[in-house]
C-alpha positions as CSV (number, residue, x, y, z in Angstrom):
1,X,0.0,0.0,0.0
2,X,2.6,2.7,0.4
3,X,3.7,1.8,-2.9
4,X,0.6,2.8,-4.2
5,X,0.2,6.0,-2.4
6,X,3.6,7.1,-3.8
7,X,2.1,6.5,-7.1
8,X,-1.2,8.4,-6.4
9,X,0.7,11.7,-4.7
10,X,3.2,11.5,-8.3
11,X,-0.2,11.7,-10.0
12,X,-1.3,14.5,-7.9
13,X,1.5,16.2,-8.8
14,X,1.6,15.8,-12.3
15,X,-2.2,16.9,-12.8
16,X,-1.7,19.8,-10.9
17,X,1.7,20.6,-13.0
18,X,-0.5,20.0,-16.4
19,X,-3.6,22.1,-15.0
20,X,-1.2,24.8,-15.3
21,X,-1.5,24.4,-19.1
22,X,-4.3,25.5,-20.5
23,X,-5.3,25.7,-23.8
24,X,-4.7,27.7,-26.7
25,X,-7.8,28.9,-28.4
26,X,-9.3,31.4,-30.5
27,X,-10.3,34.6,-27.8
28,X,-13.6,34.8,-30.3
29,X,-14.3,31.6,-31.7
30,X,-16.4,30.6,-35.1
31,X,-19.5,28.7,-35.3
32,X,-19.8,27.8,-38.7
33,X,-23.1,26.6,-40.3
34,X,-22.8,24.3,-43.3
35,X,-26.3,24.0,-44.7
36,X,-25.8,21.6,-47.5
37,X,-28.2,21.8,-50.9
38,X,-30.1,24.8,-50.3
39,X,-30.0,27.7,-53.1
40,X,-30.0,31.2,-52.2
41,X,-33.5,31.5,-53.9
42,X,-35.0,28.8,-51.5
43,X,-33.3,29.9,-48.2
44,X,-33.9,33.9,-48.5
45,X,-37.7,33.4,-49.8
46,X,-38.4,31.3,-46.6
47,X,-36.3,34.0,-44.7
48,X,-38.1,36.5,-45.3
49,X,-41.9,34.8,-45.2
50,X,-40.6,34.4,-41.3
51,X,-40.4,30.4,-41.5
52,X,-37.0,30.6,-39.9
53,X,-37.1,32.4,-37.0
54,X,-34.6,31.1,-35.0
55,X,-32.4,31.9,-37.8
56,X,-33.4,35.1,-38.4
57,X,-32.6,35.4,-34.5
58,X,-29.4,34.3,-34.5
59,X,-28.1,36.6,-37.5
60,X,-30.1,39.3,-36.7
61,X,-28.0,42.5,-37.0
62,X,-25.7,40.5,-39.3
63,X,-24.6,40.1,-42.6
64,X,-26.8,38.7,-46.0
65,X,-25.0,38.0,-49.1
66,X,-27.8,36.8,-51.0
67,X,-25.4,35.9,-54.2
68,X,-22.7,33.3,-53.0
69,X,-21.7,31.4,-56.1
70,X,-20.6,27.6,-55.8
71,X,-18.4,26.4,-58.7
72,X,-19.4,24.2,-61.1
73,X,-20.2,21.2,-61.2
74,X,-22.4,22.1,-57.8
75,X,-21.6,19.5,-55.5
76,X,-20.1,18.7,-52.1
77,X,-17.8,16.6,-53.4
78,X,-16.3,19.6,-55.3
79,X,-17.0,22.8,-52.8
80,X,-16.0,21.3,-49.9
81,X,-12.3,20.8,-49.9
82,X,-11.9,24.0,-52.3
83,X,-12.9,25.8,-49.6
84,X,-10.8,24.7,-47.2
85,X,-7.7,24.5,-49.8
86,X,-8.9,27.7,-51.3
87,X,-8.7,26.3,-54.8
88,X,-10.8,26.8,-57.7
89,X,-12.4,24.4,-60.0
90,X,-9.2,24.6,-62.2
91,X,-6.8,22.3,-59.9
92,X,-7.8,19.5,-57.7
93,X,-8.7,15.6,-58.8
94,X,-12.6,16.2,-57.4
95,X,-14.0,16.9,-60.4
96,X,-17.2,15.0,-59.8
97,X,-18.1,11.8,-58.6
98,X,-15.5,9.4,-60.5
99,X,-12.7,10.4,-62.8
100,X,-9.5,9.2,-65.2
101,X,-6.3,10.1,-63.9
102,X,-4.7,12.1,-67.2
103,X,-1.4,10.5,-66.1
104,X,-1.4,6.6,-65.2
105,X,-5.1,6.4,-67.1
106,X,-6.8,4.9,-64.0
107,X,-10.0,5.4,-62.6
108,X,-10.3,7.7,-59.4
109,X,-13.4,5.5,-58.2
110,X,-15.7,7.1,-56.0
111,X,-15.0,5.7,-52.7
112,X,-11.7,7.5,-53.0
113,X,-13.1,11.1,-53.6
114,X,-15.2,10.4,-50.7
115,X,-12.0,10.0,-48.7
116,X,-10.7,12.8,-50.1
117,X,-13.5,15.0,-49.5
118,X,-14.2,13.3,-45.3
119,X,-10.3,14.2,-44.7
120,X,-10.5,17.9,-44.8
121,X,-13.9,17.9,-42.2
122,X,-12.8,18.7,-39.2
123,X,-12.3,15.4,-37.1
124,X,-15.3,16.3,-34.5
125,X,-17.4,17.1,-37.5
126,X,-17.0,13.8,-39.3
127,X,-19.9,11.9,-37.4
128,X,-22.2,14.5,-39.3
129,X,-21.8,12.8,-42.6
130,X,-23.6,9.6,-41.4
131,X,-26.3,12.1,-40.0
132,X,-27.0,12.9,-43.0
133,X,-29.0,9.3,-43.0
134,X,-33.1,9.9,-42.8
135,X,-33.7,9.4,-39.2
136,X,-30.3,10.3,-37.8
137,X,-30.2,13.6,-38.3
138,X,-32.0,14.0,-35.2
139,X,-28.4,13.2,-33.5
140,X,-26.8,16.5,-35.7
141,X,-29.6,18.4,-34.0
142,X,-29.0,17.3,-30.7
143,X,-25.2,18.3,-31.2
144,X,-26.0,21.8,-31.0
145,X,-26.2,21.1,-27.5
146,X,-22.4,20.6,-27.3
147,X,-21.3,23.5,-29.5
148,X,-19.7,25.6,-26.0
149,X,-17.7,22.8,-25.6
150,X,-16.4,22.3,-28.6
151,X,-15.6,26.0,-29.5
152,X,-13.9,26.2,-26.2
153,X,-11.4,23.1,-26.9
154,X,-11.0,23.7,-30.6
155,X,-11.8,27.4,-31.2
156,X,-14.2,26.7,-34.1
157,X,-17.8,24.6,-34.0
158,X,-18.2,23.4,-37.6
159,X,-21.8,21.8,-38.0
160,X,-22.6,20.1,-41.5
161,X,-26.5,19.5,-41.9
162,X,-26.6,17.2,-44.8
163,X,-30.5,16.1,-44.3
164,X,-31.8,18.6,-47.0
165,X,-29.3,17.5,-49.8
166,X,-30.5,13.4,-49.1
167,X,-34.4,14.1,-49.0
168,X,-34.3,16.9,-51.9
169,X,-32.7,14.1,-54.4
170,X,-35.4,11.3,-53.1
171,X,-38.3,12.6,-52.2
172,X,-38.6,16.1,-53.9
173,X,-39.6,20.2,-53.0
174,X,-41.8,19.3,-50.0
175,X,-39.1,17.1,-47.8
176,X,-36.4,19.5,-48.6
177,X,-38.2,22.3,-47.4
178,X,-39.4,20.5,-44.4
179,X,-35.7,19.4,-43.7
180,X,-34.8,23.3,-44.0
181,X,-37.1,23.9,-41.6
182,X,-36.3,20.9,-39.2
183,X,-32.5,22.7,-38.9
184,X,-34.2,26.4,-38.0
185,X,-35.9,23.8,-35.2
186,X,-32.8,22.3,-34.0
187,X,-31.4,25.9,-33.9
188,X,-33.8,26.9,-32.1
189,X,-34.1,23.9,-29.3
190,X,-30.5,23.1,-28.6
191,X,-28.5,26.2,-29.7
192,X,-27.3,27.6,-26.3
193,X,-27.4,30.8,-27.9
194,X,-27.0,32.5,-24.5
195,X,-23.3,31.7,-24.8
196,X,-22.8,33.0,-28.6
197,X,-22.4,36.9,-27.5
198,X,-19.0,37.0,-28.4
199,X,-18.5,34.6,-31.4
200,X,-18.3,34.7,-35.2
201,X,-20.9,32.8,-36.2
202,X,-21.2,31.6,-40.0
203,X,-23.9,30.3,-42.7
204,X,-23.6,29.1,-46.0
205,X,-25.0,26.7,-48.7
206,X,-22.9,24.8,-50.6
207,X,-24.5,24.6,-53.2
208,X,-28.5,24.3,-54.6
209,X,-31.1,22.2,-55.5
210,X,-33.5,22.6,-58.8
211,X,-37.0,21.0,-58.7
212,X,-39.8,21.9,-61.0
213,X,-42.1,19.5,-63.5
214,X,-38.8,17.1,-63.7
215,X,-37.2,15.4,-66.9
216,X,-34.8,12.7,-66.5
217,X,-32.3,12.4,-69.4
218,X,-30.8,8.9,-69.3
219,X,-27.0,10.7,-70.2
220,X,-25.3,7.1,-70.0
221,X,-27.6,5.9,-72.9
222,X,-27.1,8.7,-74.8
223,X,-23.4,8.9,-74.5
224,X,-23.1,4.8,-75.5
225,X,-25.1,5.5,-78.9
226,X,-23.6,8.5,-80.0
227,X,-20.2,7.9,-79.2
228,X,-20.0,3.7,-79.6
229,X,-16.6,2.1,-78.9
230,X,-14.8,6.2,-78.4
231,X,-17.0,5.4,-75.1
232,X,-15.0,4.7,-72.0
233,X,-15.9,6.5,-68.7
234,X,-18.9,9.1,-67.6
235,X,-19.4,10.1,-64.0
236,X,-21.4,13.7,-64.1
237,X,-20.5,16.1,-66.0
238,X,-17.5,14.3,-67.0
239,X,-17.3,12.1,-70.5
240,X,-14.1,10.0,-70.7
241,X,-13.3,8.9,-74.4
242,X,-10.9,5.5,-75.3
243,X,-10.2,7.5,-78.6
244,X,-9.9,10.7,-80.2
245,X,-13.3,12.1,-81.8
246,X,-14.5,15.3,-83.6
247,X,-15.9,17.0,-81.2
248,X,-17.7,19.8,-82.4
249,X,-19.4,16.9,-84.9
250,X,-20.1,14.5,-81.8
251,X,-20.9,17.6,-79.3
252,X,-23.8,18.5,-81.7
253,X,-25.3,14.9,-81.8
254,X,-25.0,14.8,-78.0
255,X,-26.9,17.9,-78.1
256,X,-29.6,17.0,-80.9
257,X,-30.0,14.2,-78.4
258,X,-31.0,15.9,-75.6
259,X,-27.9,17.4,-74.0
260,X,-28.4,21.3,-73.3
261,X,-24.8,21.7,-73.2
262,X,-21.8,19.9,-74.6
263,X,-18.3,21.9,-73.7
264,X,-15.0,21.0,-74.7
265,X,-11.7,22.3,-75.5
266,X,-10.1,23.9,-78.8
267,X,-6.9,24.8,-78.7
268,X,-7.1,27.6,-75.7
269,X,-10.7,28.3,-75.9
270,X,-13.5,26.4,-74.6
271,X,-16.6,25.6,-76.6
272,X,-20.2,25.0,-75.5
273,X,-22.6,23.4,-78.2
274,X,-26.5,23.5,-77.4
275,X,-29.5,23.7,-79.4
276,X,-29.6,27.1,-80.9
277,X,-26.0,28.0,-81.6
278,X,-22.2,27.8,-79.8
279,X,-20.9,30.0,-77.1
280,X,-16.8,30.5,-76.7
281,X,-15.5,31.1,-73.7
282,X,-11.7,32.7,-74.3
283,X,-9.1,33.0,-71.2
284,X,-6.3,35.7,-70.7
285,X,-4.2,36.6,-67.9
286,X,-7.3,35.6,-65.1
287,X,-9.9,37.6,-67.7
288,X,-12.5,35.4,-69.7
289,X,-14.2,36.9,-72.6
290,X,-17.6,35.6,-74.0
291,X,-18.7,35.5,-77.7
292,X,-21.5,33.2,-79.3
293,X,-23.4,32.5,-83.0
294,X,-26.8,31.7,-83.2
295,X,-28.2,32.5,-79.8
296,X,-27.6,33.8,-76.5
297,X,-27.9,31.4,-74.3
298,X,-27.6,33.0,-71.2
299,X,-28.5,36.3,-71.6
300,X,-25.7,38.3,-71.4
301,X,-25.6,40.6,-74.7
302,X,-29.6,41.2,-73.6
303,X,-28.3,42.4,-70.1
304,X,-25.8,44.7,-71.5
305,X,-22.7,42.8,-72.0
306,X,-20.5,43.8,-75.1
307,X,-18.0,41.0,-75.2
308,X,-15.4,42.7,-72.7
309,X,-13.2,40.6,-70.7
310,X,-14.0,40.5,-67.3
311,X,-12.7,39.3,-64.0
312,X,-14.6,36.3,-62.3
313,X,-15.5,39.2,-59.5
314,X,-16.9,41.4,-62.3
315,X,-18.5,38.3,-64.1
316,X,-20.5,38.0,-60.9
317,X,-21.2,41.3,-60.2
318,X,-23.0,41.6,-63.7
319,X,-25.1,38.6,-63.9
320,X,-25.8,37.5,-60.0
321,X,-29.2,38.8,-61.0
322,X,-29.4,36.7,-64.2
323,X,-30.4,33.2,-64.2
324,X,-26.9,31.9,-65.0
325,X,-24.8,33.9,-62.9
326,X,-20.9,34.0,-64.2
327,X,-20.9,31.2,-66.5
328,X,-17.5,31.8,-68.1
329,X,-14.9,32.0,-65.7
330,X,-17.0,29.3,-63.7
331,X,-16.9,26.6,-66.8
332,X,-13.7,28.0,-68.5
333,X,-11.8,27.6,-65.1
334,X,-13.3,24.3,-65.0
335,X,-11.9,22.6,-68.2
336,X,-8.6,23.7,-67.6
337,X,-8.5,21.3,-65.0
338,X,-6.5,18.0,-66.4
339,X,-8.9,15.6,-64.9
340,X,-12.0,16.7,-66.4
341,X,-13.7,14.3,-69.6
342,X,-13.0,15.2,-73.3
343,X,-16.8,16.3,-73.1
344,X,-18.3,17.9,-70.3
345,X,-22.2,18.0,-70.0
346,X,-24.8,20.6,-68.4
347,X,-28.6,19.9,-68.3
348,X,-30.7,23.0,-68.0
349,X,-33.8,22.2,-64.7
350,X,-36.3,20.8,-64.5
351,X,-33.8,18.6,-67.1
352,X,-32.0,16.3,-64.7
353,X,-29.7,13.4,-65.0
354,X,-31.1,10.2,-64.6
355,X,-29.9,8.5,-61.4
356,X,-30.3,5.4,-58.6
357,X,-30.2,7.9,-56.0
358,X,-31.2,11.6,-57.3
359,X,-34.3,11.4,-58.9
360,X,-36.5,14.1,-57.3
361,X,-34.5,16.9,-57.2
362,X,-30.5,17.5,-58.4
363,X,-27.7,20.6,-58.6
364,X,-26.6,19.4,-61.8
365,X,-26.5,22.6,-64.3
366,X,-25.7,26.8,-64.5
367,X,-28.6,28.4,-62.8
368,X,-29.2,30.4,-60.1
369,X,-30.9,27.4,-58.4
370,X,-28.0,25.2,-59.0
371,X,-24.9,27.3,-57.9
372,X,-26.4,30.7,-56.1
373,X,-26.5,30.5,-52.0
374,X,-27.1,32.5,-48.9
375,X,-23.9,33.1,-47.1
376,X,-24.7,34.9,-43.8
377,X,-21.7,36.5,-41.0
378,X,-22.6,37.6,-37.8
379,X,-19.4,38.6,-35.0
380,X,-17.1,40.9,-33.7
381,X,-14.3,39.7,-36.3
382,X,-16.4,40.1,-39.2
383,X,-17.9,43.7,-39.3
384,X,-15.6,44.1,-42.3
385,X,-17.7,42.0,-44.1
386,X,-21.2,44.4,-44.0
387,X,-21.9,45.7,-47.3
388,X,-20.5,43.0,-48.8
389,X,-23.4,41.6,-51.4
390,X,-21.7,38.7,-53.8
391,X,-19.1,36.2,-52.9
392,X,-17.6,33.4,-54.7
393,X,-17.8,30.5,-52.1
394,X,-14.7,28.8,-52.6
395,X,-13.0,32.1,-51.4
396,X,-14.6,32.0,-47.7
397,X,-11.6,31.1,-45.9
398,X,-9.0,32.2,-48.2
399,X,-10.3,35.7,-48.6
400,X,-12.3,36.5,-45.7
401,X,-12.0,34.6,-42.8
402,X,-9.4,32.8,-41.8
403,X,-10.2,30.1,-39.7
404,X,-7.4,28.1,-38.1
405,X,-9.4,24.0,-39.3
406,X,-5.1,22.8,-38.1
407,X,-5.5,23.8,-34.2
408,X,-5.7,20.8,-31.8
409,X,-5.2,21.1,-28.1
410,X,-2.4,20.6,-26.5
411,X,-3.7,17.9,-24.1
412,X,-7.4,17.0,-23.3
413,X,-9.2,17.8,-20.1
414,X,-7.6,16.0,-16.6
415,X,-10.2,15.4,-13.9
416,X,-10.7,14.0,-10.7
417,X,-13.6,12.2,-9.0
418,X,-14.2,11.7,-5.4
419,X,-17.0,9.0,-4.7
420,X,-18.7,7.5,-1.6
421,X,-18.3,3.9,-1.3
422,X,-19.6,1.1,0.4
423,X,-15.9,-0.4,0.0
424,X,-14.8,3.1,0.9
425,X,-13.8,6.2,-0.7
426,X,-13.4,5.8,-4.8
427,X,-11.0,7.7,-6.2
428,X,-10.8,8.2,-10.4
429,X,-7.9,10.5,-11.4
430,X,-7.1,11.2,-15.2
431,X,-4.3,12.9,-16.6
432,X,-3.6,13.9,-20.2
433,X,-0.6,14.1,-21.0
434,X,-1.4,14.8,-24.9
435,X,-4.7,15.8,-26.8
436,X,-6.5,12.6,-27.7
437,X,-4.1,10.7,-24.9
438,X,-5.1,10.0,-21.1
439,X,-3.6,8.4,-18.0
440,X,-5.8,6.9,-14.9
441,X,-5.7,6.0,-11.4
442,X,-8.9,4.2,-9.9
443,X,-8.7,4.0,-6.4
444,X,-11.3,1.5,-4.3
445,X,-10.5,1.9,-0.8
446,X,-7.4,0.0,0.5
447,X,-8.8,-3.1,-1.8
448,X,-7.9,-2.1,-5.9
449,X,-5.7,0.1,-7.6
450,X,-6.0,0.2,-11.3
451,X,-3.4,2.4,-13.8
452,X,-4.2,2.4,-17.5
453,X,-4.0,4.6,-20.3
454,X,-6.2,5.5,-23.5
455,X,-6.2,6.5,-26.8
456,X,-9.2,8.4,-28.1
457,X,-9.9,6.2,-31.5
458,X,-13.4,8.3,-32.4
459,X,-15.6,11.5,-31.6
460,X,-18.4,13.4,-32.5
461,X,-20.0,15.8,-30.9
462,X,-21.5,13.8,-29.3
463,X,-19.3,10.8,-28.5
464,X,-16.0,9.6,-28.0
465,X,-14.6,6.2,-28.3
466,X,-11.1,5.5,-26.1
467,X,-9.5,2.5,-26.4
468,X,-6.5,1.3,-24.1
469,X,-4.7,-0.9,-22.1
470,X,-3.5,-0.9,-17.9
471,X,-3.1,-3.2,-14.9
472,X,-4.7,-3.7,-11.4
473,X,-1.8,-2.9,-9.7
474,X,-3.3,-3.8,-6.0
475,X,-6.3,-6.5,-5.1
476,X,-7.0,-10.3,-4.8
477,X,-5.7,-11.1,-8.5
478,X,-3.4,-8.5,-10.0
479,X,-3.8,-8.6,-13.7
480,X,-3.5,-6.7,-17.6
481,X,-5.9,-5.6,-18.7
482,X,-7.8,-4.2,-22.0
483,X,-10.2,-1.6,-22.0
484,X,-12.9,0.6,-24.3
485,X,-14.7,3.7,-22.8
486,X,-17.7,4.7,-24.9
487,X,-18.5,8.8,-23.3
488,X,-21.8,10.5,-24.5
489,X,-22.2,14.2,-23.9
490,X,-25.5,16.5,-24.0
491,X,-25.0,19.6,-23.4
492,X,-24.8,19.2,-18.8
493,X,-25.7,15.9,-18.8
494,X,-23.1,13.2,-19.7
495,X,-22.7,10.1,-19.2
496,X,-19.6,7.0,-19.7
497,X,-19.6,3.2,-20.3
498,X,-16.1,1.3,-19.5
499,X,-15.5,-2.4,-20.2
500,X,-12.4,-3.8,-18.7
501,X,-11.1,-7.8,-19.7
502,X,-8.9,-8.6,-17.1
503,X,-6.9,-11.2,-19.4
504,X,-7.5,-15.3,-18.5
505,X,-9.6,-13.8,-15.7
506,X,-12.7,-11.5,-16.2
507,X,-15.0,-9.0,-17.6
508,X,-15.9,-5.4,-15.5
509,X,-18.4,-2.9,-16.3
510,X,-17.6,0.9,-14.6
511,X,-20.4,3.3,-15.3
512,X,-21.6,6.7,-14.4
513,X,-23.4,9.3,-14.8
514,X,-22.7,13.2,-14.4
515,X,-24.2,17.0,-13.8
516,X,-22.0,19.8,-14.7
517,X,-22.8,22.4,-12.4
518,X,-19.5,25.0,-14.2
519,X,-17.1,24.4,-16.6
520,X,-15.0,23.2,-13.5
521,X,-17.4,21.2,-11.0
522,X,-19.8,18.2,-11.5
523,X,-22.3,15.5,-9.7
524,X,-21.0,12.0,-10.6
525,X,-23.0,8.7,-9.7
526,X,-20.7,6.0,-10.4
527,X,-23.0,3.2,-10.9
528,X,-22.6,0.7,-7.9
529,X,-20.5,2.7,-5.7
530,X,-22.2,6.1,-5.0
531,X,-22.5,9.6,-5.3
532,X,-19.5,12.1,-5.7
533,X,-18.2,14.9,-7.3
534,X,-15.9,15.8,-10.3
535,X,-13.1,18.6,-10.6
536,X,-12.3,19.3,-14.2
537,X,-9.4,21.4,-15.3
């Protein structure tokens, strides 16, 4: 036994060494909204008719930029990691969905741009992609409940609410709306936005959604009979060809066919056949110019253009009103990029491609319901931003606010837990050493002494899962031991589940259950012992 109280005042002095680190965080944090699938059009109308509220509360005072444009193709598969790279559609391998490597001639399968696109969302924030499952985003709602927490450890909240993209491609106008609404709710319930006074907080849409009297174009079909054996690869908006073809004699067949736009390359210009004519989209020094025959397709020369070449900032300033806002430097950018098809494809809503799993609604062309979203500010470190009234989306971080997505804590939190026990006092200590590492000291009276340590494998939010390793140091049958903690946290209320093999021996079960009374002091009930208290530092 004095052996082990040696060990338990060197623990006592190391936590108390360690609680004189604290962490280093942002003095004004951001809370960052991504709304996923909701156009600009959509999101302000319902603004405004007051069926957000809670929305309208929270940015109330702030900032609307009612024309944020997404690049194209509109997609989170796209958006997402340019905005935290700060890259345009030009550069990057997420050009859609699938692609061919131009170098080794491979497929970039799915699965891997999903990867791709998971390993730039914030760690915390991953568990929001599987609640983006019907039925489980009710757990991203409840998260809300956890966002102090999380802005004081990390500095930054980033919640994704995927819900409206899923139901607007399945079931159509009416879930997507009721979705929308559904997130104002969660707002609304678990915000604690008593504790917001002094952060940034941020909206945005990634990109849209089109509805309307819908028309699915069966592009695969099309694309085997026009093109025949030149046909290798198509994953939206992207055609992959085996062979070289003539492409201004195929792009018109694809188009006669059904295909509002067929774009390619010629020489340095790019090309856009559709039904009434060809547009040309011509690229100098970060200027595009736009020229056509036939027809206008998008309205420009009607609007006042006169074939000047213009900035993507002055593209979007002149036609955010239009219904295809800044279509040159948006595609032209895009088929410089070396991974895009030899033909790249644009339906025109209620047109939309013809898929398994997007059949009711799709972001899969130019207009304003595609590409155009709300971006909304609201904080003391982003008063710079008022007046500001178009934005390209990609630019967020890069341009406007920079938000440090590489900070990590130095250590997580250390605690200690004092518990009345019919075996007598029970004493849990845990030291961190690192972030996602811990150390601990359970204490049963004079009868057990148990020293592990954990790693935390996966969190949400809402969870974390630690797994790790120790030994029972003092009792009947010293042993090893392996161990998984499973901790759920909402909002005051938390609660942990530990399951300890003692190995050739046996199985134990530690739970409890705890009330946060500050940031520093909780009730614990450690099931099967008693009732106690926590100090957290």
């Amino acid at each position: 036994m004095e052996i082990i109280k040696q060990k338990w005042i060197l623990l006592l002095v190391l936590a108390v060494l360690a609680g004189s680190t604290t962490n280093v965080q942002a003095a004004k944090p951001y809370l960052i909204f991504h709304l996923d699938a909701v156009s600009s059009q959509d999101f302000f109308r319902e603004l405004e008719a007051g069926n957000l509220p809670n929305i309208e509360r929270l940015f109330a005072g702030g900032t609307q930029i009612k024309h944020g444009l997404s690049l194209y193709p509109g997609g989170t598969e796209m958006i997402y990691p340019r905005l935290k790279t700060g890259t345009g559609n030009h550069e990057g391998h997420s050009v859609g969905w699938g692609a061919v490597d131009p170098e080794t001639g491979q497929l970039i399968p799915e699965p891997q741009i999903l990867r791709e696109m998971l390993s730039h969302f914030p760690r915390r924030s991953r568990g929001f992609f599987i609640y983006g499952v019907p039925g489980l985003h009710n757990l991203a709602a409840l998260s809300l409940l956890n966002v102090p927490e999380i802005l004081a450890t990390y500095g930054y909240a980033e919640i994704l609410w995927f819900i409206t993209d899923v139901v607007g491609h399945l079931l159509g106008p009416d879930a997507h709306l009721k979705s929308l609404y559904s997130f104002d709710e969660a707002i609304g319930r678990f915000l604690p936005l008593e504790q917001l006074d002094d952060v940034n907080i941020i909206l945005y849409g990634d990109h849209g959604m089109s509805f309307g009297e819908i028309e699915l174009v069966d592009l695969k079909a099309i694309l085997k009979s026009k093109l025949g054996s030149s046909f290798r690869f198509y994953s939206y908006p992207n055609v992959y060809l085996n062979e070289e073809v003539d492409r201004s004699a195929k792009a018109r067949e694809l188009v006669e066919a059904g295909i509002d736009f067929v774009f390619y390359r010629e020489g340095d210009a790019v090309v856009g056949a559709h039904r009434e004519g060809t547009v040309y989209f011509q690229g100098q020094d970060g200027l595009v110019r736009y020229s056509f025959s036939g027809s206008d397709p998008f309205g420009y020369y009607a609007a006042g253009y006169q074939g000047e070449a213009w900035s993507r900032e002055e593209w979007l300033e002149f036609s955010r009103e239009l219904r295809f806002p800044a279509v040159p430097p948006n595609v032209y950018a895009y088929l410089q990029n070396p991974y895009v098809g030899q033909f790249v494809l644009s339906l025109i809503p209620p047109k939309l491609p013809k898929t398994i799993r997007a059949n009711a609604g799709n972001h899969a062309g130019l207009t304003t319901t595609d590409l155009l979203v709300p971006i909304m500010f609201k904080g003391p470190d982003l008063e710079h931003l008022r007046g500001l009234e178009s934005m390209w989306l990609y630019e967020l971080y890069a341009e406007h606010v920079p938000v440090d997505f590489s900070f990590v804590p130095p250590r997580d939190k250390n605690s200690l837990s004092l518990v009345g026990s019919p075996q007598g006092m029970a004493i849990r200590a845990e030291l961190s050493p690192a972030y996602r590492v811990r150390s601990s000291l359970d204490l049963v009276g004079l009868t057990s002494a148990c020293l592990g340590v954990e790693y935390d494998l996966f969190s949400t939010f809402l969870s974390r899962i630690w797994l790790g390793t120790g030994a029972r140091l003092a009792g009947e049958n010293p042993s090893l031991f392996l161990q998984g903690t499973y901790e759920l946290t909402l909002g005051r209320v938390s609660a942990s589940s530990r399951v300890r093999y003692h190995l050739g021996q046996s199985l134990e079960l530690q739970q409890d259950v705890a009330l946060r009374f500050s940031p520093k002091l909780s009730a614990v009930w450690q099931m099967g012992r008693g009732i106690g208290l926590r100090v957290t530092w």
